[in-house]
C-alpha positions in Angstrom: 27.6 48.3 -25.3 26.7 44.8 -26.9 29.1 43.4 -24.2 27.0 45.1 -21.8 23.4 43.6 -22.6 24.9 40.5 -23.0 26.5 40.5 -19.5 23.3 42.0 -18.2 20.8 38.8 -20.3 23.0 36.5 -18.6 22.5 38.0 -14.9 18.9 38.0 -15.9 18.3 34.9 -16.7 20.7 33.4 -13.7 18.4 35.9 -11.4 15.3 34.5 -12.9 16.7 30.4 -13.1 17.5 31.3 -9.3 14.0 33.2 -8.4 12.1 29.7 -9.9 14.3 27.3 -7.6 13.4 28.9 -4.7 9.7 29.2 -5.2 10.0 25.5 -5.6 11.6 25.4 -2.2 8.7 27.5 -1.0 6.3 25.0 -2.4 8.1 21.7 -1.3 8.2 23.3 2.0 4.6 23.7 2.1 4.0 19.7 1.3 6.5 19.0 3.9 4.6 21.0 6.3 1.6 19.0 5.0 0.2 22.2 4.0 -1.4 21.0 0.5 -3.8 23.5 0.4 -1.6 26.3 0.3 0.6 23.7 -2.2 -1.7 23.4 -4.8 -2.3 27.0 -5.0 1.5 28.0 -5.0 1.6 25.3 -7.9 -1.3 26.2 -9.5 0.7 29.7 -10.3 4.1 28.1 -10.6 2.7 25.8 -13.3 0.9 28.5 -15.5 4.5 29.8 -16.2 6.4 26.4 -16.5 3.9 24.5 -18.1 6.1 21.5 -18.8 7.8 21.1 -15.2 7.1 17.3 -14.7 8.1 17.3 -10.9 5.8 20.3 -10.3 2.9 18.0 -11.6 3.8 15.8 -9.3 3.7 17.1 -6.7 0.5 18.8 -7.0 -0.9 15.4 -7.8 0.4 14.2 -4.5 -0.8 16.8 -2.6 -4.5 16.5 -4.0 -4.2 13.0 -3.1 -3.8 13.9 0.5 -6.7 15.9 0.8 -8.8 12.6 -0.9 -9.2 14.2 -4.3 -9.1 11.5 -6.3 -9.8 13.0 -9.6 -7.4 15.7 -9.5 -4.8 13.8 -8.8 -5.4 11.6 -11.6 -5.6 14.3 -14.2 -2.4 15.3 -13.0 -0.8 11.8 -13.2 -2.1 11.6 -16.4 -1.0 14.6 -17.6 2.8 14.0 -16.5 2.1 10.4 -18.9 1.4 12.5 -21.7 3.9 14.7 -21.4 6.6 11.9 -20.6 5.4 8.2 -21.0 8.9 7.2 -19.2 7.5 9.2 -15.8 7.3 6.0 -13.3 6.0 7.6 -10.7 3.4 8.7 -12.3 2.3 5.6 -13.3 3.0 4.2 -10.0 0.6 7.1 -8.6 -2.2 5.7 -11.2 -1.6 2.8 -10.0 -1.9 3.3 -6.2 -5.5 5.3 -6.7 -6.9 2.2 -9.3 -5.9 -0.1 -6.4 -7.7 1.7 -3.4 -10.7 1.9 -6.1 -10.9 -2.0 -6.3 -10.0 -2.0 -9.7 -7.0 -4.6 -9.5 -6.6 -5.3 -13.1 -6.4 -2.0 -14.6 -4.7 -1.2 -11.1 -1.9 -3.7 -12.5 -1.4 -2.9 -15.7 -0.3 0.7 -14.5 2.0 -0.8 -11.9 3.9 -3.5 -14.5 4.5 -0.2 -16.2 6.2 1.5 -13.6 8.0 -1.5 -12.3 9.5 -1.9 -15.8 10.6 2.0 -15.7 11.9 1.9 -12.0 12.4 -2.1 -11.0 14.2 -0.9 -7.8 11.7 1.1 -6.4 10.3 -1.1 -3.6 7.1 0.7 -2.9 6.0 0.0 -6.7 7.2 -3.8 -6.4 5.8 -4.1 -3.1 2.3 -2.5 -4.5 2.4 -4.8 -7.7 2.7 -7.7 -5.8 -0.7 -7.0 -3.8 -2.2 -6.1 -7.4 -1.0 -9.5 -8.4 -2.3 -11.6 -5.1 -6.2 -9.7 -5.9 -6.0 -10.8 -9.8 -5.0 -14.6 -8.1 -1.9 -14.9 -10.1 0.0 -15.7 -7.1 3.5 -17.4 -8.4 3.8 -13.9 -10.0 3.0 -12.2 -6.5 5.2 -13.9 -4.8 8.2 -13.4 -7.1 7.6 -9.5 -6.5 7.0 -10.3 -3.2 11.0 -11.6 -3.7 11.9 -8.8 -5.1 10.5 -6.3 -2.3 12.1 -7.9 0.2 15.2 -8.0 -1.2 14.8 -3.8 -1.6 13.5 -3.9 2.0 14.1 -7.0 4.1 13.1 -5.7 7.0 9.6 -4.3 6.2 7.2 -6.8 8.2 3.9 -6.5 5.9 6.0 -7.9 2.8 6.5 -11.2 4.4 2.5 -11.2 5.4 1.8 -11.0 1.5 4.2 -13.3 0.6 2.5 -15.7 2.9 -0.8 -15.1 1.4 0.3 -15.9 -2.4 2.4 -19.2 -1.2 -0.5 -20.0 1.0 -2.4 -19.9 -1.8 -0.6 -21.8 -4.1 -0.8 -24.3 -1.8 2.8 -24.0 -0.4 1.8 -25.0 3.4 5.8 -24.9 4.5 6.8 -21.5 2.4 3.4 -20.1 3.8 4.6 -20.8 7.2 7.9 -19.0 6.7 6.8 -16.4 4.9 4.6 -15.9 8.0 7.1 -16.7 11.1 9.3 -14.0 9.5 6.2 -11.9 9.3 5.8 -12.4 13.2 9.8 -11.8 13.7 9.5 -8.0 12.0 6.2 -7.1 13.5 7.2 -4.8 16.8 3.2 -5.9 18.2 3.9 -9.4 18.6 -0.3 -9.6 19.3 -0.9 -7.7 16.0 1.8 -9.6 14.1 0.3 -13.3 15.4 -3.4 -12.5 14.7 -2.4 -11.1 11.2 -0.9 -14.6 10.3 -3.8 -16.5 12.0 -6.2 -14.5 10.0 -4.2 -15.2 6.5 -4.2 -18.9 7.7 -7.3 -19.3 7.9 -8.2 -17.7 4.9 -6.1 -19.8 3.4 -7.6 -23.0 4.6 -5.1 -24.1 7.2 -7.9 -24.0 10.4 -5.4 -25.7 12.5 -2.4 -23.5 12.3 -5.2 -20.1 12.8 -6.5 -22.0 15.8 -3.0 -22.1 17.4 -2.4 -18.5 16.6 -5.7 -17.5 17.9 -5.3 -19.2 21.1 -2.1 -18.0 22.1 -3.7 -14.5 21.7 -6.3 -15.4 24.1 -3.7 -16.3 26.0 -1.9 -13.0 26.1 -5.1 -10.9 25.9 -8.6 -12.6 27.3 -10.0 -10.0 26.0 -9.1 -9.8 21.9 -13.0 -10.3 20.9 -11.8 -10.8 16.9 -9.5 -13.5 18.5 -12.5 -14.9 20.4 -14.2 -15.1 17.1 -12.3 -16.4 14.7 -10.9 -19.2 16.8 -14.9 -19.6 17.2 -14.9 -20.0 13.4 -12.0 -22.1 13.6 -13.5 -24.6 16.1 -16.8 -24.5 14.2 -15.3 -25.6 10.8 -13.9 -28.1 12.7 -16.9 -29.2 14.5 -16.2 -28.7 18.0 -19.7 -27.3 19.4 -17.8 -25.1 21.2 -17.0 -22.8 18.6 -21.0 -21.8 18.0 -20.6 -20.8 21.8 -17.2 -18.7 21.7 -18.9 -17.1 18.1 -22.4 -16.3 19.7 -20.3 -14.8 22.9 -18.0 -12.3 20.7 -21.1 -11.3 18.2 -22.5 -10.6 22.1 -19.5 -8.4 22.8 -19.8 -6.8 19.3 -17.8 -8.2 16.6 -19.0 -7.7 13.6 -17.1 -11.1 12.3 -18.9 -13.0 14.4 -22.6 -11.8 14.0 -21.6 -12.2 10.0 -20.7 -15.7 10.9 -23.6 -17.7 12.4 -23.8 -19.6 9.5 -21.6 -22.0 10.1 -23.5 -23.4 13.2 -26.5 -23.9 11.1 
């Protein structure tokens, strides 16, 4: 009899081990089928019996970040940190929601966390990196920047950032490699060149936009943000011309432009 119940605990437990996997399935199925809604609420039951499941939390606090609730999804991230203050991911979730906020420092913090937990885990390098170009310490960036593209090489917006901290650091031919590559990787060659035109002349190199900004024109009379930044361009230069080509695209309604007149003052 004894060898009975305990033959019969066993299949109970396996039944019951079994039963919780596949009501996982169920709920990962949902996410997949970007059904968060009816995710969160599976979860929400799921997690009142297995209180601790770490991956469960997760994935709850993924799916409230998909339906843009911010605060849910940081309770959630913050309760996996509580429970487990090894959890990169959570951390790196932290991270991402500080950084859309604005809040680049605390944003970074969160991320140096995670990248010391998981330093192979390119979105969290990759992410780190654009904390580190907003706080301006941009040697650091760009070393992340290293890293990411090492995990990803062929992930175009990597080399953009790059650009931006070496650009910024003053490091005209790095910044232009950093950018070329950029252009290389980018399958919309007219996207790709206006990006690095943009970051170039952020960066202070007005020559270098100009060209990019031309050859856009070139391809595409009609780019109207192309018309106005090599407008802007021209104007910092002082070619009179570029008050004309920035008073024609603020005409044809960009924004830039009619936030630029300024500089023909």
């Amino acid at each position: 009899m004894k060898r009975f119940l305990h033959i019969l605990t066993i299949l109970l437990v396996v039944i019951g081990i079994s039963s919780c996997s596949n009501d996982f399935q169920k709920i990962e199925n949902l996410y997949q089928d970007e059904d968060y809604e009816a995710a969160i609420e599976e979860l929400d039951s799921y997690l009142f019996f297995h209180v601790t499941d770490l991956k469960a939390f997760h994935l709850r606090a993924r799916s409230y970040e998909e339906l843009g609730n911010i605060p849910m999804a940081k309770k959630d991230y913050e309760r996996i940190i509580a429970m487990d203050d090894e959890y990169a991911q959570a951390y790196a979730g932290m991270g991402k929601l500080i950084f859309e906020e604005g809040n680049y420092d605390l944003a970074e913090s969160y991320l140096l966390r995670a990248a010391s937990l998981d330093p192979k885990d390119f979105d969290i390098i990759y992410l780190l990196g654009r904390a580190q170009l907003m706080t301006e310490k941009y040697a650091s960036a760009e070393n992340f920047f290293k890293m990411a593209i090492e995990l990803n090489p062929e992930f175009p917006k990597v080399y953009f950032y790059e650009g931006m901290a070496r650009a910024m650091r003053g490091d005209v031919l790095g910044c232009a490699v950093s950018f070329n590559k950029y252009v290389q990787y980018e399958p919309d060659q007219i996207v790709g060149r206006y990006n690095r035109g943009f970051a170039l002349m952020r960066a202070g190199y007005i020559g270098y936009a100009l060209e990019d900004f031309e050859e856009i024109l070139r391809t595409n009379p009609n780019h109207v943000e192309a018309l106005a930044k090599k407008g802007y361009c021209l104007a910092k230069m002082g070619n009179p011309e570029g008050c004309q080509l920035l008073q024609e695209a603020a005409f044809k309604g960009s924004e830039y432009a009619q936030n630029q007149q300024e500089v023909c003052v």
